[in-house]
SEDOSE-683685 format. One record per residue: x, y, z of N, C-alpha, C in turn; residue in three letters. Coordinates in steps of 0.02 Angstrom, whole numbers, padded with zeros to 5 digits, always signed. Layout:
SEDOSE-683685
XYZXYZXYZALA...
END
This chain:
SEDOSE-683685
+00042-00060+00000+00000+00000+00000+00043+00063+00000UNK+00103+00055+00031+00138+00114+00058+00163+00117-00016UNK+00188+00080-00061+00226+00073-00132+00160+00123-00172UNK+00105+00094-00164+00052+00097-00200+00053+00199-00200UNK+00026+00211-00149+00024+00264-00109+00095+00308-00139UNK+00127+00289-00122+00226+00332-00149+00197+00357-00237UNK+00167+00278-00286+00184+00311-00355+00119+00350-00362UNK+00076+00339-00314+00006+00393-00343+00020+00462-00324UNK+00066+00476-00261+00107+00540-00236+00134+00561-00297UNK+00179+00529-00328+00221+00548-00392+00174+00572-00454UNK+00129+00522-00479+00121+00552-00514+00072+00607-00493UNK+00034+00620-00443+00028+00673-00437+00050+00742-00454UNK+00102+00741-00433+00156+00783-00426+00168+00801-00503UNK+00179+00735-00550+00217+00739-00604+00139+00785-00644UNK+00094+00780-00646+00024+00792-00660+00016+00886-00668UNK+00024+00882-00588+00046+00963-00577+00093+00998-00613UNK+00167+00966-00603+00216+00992-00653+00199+00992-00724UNK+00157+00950-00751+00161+00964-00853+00103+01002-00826UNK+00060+01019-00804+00005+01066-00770+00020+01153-00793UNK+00067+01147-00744+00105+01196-00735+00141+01238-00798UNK+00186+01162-00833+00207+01168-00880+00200+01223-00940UNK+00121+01203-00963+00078+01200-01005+00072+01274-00992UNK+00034+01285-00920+00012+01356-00911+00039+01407-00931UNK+00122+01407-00908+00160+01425-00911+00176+01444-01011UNK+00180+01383-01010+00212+01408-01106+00155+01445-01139UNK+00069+01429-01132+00036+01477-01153+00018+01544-01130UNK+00073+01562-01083+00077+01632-01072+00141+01665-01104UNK+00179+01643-01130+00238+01655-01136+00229+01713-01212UNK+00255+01777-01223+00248+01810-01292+00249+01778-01343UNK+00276+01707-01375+00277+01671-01433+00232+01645-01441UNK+00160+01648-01368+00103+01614-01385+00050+01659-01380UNK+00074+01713-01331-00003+01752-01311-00001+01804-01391UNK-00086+01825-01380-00108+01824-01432-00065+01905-01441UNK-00031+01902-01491+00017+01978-01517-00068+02013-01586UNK-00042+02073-01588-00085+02135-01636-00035+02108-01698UNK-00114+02118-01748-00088+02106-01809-00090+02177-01841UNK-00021+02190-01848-00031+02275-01886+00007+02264-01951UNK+00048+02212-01980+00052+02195-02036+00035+02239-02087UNK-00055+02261-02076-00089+02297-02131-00072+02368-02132UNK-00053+02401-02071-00039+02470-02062+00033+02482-02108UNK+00082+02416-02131+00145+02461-02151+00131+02501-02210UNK+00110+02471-02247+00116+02540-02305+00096+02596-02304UNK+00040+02608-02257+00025+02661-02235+00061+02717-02193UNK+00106+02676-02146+00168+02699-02106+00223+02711-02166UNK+00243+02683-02212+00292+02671-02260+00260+02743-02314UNK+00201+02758-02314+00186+02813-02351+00178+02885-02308UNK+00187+02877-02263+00194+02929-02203+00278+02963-02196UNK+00316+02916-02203+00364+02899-02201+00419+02916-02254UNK+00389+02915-02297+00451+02887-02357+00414+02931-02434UNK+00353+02934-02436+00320+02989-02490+00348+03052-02482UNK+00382+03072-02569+00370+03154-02555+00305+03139-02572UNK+00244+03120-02588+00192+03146-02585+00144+03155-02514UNK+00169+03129-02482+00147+03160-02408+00172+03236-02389UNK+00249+03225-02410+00267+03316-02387+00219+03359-02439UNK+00212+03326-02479+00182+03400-02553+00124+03404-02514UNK+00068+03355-02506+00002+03365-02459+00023+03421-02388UNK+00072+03389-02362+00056+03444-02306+00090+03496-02318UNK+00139+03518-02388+00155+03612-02401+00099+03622-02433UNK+00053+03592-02440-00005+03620-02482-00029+03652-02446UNK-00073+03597-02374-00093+03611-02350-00080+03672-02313UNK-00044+03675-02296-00013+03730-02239-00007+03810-02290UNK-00003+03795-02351+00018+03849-02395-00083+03892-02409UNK-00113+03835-02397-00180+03844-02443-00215+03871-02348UNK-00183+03863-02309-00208+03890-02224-00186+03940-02224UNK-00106+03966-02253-00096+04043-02245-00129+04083-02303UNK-00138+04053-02374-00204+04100-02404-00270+04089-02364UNK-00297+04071-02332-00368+04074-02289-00338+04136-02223UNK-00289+04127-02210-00293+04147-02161-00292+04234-02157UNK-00249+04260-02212-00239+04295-02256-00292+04333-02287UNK-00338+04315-02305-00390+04328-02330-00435+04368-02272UNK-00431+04312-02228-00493+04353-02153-00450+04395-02136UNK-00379+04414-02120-00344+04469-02100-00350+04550-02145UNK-00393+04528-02195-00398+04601-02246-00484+04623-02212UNK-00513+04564-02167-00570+04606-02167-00553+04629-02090UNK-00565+04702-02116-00556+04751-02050-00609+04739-01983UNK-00668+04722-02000-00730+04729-01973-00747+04671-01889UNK-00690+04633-01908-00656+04597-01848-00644+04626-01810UNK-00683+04613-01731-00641+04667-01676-00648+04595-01623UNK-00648+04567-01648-00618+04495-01578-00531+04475-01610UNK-00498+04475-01562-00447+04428-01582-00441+04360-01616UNK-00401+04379-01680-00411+04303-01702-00372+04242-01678UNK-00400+04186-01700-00361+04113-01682-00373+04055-01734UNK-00323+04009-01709-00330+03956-01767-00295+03909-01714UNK-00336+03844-01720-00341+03785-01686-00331+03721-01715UNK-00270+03704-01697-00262+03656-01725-00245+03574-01668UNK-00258+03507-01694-00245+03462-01674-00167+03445-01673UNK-00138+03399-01638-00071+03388-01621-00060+03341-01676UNK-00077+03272-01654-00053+03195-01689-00059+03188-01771UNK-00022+03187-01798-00029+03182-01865-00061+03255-01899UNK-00076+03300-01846-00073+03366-01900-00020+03408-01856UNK+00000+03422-01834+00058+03485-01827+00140+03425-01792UNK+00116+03355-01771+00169+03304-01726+00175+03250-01774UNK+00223+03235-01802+00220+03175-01826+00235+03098-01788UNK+00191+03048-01788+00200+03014-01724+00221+02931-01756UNK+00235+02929-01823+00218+02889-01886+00293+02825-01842UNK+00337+02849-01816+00407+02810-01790+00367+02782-01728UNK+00344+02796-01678+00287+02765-01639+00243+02723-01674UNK+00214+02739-01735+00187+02676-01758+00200+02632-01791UNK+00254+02640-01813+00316+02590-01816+00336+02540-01787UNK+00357+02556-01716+00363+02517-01670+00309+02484-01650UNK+00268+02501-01649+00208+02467-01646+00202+02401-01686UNK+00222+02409-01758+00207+02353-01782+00275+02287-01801UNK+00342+02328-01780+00386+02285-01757+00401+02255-01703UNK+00352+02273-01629+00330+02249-01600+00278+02192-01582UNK+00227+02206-01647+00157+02171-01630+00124+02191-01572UNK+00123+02271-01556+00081+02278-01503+00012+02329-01530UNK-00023+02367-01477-00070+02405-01493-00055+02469-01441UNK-00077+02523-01478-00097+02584-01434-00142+02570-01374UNK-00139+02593-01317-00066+02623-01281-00007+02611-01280UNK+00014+02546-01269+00081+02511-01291+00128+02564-01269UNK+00177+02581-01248+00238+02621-01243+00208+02683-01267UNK+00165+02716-01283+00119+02770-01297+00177+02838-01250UNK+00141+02836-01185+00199+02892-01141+00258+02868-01131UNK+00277+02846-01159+00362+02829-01168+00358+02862-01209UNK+00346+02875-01267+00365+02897-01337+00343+02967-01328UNK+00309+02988-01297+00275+03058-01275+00345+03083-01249UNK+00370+03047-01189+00406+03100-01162+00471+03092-01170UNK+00484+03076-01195+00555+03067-01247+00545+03119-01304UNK+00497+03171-01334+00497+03229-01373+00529+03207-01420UNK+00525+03148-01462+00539+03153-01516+00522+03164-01589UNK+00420+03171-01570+00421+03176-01628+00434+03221-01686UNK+00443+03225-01759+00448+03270-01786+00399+03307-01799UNK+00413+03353-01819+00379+03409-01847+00312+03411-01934UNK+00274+03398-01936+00244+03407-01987+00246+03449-02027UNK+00279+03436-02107+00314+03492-02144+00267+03556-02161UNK+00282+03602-02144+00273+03652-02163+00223+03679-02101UNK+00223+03636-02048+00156+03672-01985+00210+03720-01946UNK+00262+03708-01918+00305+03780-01891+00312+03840-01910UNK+00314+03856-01968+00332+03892-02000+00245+03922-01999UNK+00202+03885-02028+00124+03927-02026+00114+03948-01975UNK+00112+03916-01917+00101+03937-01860+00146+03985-01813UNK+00210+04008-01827+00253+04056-01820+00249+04113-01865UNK+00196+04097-01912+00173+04157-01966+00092+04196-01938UNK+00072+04155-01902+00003+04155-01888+00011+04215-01826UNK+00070+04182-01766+00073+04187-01730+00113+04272-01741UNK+00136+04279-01789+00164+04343-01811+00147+04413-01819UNK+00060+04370-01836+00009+04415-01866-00048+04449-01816UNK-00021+04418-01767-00067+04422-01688-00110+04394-01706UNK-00108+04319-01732-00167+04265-01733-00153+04219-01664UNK-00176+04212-01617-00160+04163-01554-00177+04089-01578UNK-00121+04055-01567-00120+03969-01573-00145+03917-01531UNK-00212+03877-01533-00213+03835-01476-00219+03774-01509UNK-00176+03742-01453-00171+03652-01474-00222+03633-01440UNK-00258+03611-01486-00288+03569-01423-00311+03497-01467UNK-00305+03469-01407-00286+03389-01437-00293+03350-01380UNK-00326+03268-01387-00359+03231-01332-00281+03189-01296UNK-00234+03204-01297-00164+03191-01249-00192+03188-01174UNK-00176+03155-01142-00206+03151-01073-00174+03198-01019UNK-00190+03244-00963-00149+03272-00929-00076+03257-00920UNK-00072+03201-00899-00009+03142-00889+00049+03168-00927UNK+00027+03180-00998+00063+03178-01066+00071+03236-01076UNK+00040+03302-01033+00051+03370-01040+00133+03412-01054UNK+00157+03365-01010+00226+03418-00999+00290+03377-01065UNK+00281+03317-01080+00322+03291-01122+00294+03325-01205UNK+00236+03330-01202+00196+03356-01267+00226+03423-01257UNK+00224+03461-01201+00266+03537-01210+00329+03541-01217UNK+00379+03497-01212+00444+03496-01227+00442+03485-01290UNK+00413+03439-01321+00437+03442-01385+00417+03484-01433UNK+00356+03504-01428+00306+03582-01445+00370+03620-01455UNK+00378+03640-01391+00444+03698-01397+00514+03675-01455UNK+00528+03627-01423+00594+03595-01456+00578+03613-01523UNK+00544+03611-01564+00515+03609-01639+00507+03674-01670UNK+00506+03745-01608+00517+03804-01625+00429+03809-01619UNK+00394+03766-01595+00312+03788-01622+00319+03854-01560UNK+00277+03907-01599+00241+03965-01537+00186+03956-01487UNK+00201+04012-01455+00137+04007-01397+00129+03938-01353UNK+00149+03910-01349+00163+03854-01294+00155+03853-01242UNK+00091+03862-01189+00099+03874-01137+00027+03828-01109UNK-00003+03859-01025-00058+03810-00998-00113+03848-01042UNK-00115+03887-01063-00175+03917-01072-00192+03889-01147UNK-00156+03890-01196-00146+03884-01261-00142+03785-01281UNK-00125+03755-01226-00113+03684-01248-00157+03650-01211UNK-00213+03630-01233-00257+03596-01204-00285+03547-01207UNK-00267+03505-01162-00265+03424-01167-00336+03392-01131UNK-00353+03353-01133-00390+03304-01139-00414+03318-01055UNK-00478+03328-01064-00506+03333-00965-00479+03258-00937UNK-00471+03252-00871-00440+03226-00818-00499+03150-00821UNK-00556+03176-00811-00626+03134-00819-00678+03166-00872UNK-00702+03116-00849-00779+03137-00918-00771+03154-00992UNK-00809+03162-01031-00804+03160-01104-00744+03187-01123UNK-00705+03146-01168-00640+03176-01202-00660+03216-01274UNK-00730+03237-01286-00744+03272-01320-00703+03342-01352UNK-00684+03363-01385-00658+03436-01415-00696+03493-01402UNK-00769+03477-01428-00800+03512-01416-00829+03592-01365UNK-00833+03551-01317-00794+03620-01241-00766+03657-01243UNK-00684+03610-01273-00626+03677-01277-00636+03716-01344UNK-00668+03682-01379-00665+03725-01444-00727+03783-01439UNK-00782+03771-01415-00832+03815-01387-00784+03893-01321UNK-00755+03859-01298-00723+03903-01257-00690+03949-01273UNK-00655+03920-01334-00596+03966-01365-00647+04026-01411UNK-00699+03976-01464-00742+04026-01501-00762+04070-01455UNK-00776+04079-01405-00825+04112-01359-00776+04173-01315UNK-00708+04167-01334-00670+04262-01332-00641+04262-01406UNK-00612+04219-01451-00577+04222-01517-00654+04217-01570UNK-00603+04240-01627-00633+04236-01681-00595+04184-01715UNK-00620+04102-01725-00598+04060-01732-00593+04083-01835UNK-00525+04067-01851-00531+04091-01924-00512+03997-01948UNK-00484+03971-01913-00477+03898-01941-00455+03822-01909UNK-00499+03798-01906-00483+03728-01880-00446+03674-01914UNK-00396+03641-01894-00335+03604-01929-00344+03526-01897UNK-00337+03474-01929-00343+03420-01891-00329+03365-01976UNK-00318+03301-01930-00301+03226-01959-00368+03197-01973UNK-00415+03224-01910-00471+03185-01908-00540+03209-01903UNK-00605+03183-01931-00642+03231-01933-00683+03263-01853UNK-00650+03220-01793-00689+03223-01729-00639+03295-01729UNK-00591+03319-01759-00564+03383-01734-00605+03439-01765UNK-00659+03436-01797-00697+03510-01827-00742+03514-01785UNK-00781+03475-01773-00872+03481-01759-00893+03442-01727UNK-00961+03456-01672-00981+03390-01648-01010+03358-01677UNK-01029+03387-01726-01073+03337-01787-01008+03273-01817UNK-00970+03274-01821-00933+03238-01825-00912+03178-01759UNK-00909+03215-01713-00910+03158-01661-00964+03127-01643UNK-01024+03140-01661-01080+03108-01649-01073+03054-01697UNK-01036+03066-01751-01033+02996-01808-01002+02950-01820UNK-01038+02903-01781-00974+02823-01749-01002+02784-01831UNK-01037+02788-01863-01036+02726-01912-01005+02752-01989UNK-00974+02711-02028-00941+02742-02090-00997+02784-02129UNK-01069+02757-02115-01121+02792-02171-01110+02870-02152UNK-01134+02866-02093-01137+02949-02047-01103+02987-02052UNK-01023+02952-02059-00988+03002-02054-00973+03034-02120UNK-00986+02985-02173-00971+03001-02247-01046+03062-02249UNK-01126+03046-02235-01141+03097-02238-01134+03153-02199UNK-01100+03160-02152-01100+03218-02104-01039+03258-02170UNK-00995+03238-02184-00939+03274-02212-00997+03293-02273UNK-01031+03261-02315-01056+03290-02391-01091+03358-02342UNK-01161+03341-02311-01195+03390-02253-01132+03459-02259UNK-01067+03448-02219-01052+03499-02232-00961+03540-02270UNK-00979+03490-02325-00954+03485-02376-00906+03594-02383UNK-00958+03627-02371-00938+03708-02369-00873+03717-02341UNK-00887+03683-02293-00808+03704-02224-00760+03688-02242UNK-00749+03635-02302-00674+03601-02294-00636+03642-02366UNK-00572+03644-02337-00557+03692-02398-00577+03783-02372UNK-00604+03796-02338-00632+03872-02312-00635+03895-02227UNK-00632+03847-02185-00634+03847-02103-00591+03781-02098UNK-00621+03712-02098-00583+03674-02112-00517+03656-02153UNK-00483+03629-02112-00431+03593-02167-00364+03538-02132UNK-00386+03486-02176-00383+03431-02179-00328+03415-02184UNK-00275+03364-02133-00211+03330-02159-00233+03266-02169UNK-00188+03228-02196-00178+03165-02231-00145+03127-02168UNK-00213+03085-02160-00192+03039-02086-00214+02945-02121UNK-00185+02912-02161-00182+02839-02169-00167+02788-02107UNK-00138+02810-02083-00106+02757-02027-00168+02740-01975UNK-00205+02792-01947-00270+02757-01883-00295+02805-01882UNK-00366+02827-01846-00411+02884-01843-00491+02834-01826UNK-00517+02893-01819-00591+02880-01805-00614+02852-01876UNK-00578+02852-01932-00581+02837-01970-00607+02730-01981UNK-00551+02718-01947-00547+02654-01930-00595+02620-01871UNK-00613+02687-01830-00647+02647-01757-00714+02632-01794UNK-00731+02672-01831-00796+02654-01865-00810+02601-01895UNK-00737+02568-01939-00744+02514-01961-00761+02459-01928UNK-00728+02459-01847-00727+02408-01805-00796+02454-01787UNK-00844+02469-01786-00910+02499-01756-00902+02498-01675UNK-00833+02536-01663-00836+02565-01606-00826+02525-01561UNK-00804+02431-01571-00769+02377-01527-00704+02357-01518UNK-00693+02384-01448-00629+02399-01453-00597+02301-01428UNK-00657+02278-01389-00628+02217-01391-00636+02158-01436UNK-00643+02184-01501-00633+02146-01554-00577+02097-01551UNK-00570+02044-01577-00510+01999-01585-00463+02009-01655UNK-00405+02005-01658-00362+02021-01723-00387+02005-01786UNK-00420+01944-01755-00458+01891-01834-00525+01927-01854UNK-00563+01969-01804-00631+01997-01811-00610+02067-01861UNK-00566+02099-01815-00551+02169-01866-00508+02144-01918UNK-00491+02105-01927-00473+02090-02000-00520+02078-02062UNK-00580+02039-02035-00636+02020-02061-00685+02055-02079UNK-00671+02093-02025-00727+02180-02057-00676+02244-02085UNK-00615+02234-02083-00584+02292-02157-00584+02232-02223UNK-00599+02178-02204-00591+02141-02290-00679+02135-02319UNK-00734+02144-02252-00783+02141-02299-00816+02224-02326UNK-00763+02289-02284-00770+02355-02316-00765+02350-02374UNK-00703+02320-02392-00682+02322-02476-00737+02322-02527UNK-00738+02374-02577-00778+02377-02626-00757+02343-02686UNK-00763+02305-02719-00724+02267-02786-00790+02278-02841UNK-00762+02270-02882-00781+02264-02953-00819+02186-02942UNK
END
């Protein structure tokens, strides 16, 4: 019995250990489930590596100082003017962060405030220079952009580092602490002493709330025809491929989708012949 008893102890034991084993190797990074961003490189690779990305944004920036230009001839203005623009992919380039991202296999947040406060990103061609022109003209600059408090002071180092103007608490306004990370507020706030002459952004949640109200691809395609007037004249638009509200729509706003699910719904977007 005592023999009997000894090998049922063992394998016990031995039971636990491949137990263990097992647990163990399906936690390990070669098994747990990694982000498939695969699909993002060319988009990163055209961020990256296009002069036709720089020509889009000297356009852009060239076709903001004729708008801007234009409202400065009408005298009849007696509010101070301003022009508001978004950070990420319109005045910060963040495209080496998403990079890593996908030589990693991870997802946003991922090393997110690491890369914040290390100030490295570059500069978006031709936004320093507009906005040190703007800022010339006694047009006041506000960032405002959904960066989390946290991310405040590394986002101002590199702001500065880049030569951008006006840099300060009042002018850089990040993302409330709690409750809706909406734009809206601050952008109401600012209209409400400035005479807002132009809104700048990657994405369309940076113009309007009519835009953030529009989580599905139909909505948001008609909210933009709806107001089709603004872009090109108040609006104006950078060239953002890499991620945006653009994409959350695709996933209809699930963020705990699985790799294989959002794959499955950008391949049944596709329109084909």
């Amino acid at each position: 019995m005592k023999q009997l008893a000894y090998r049922f102890r063992w394998c016990g034991l031995w039971f636990l250990i491949l137990a263990f084993s097992i647990s163990a190797f399906s936690q390990t990074p070669a098994t747990q489930g990694k982000a498939d961003k695969e699909y993002e490189v060319a988009a990163i690779l055209w961020q990256q590596s296009s002069g036709e990305q720089r020509a889009l944004a000297y356009q852009t920036f060239v076709l903001a100082r004729m708008l801007l230009d234009r409202d400065l001839r009408n005298r009849h203005i007696r509010m101070r003017r301003a022009v508001i623009v978004d950070l990420d992919e319109t005045v910060l380039d963040n495209s080496r962060y998403e990079a890593e991202l996908v030589k990693q296999q991870q997802n946003y947040p991922q090393g997110w405030i690491e890369w914040i406060n290390r100030a490295e990103a570059a500069a978006i061609p031709g936004s320093v220079e507009f906005l040190n022109y703007a800022a010339s003209r006694g047009v006041r600059v506000f960032y405002v952009t959904n960066r989390k408090p946290i991310e405040k002071e590394g986002t101002a180092r590199n702001l500065k580092k880049l030569g951008f103007p006006e840099v300060n608490d009042q002018t850089l306004l990040v993302a409330p602490e709690s409750g809706s990370s909406s734009k809206e507020p601050r952008r109401q706030a600012i209209s409400a002493k400035y005479h807002v002459v132009l809104l700048m952004g990657d994405d369309l949640n940076d113009f309007a709330e009519v835009f953030e109200n529009s989580k599905t691809v139909e909505s948001r395609i008609a909210a933009t025809d709806r107001n089709k007037s603004q872009f090109g004249t108040r609006f104006v638009v950078l060239p953002n491929p890499m991620y945006g509200s653009w994409e959350n729509s695709i996933y209809e706003y699930n963020f705990k989708l699985s790799e294989a699910d959002k794959a499955a719904l950008r391949r049944k977007r596709l329109k084909a012949y």
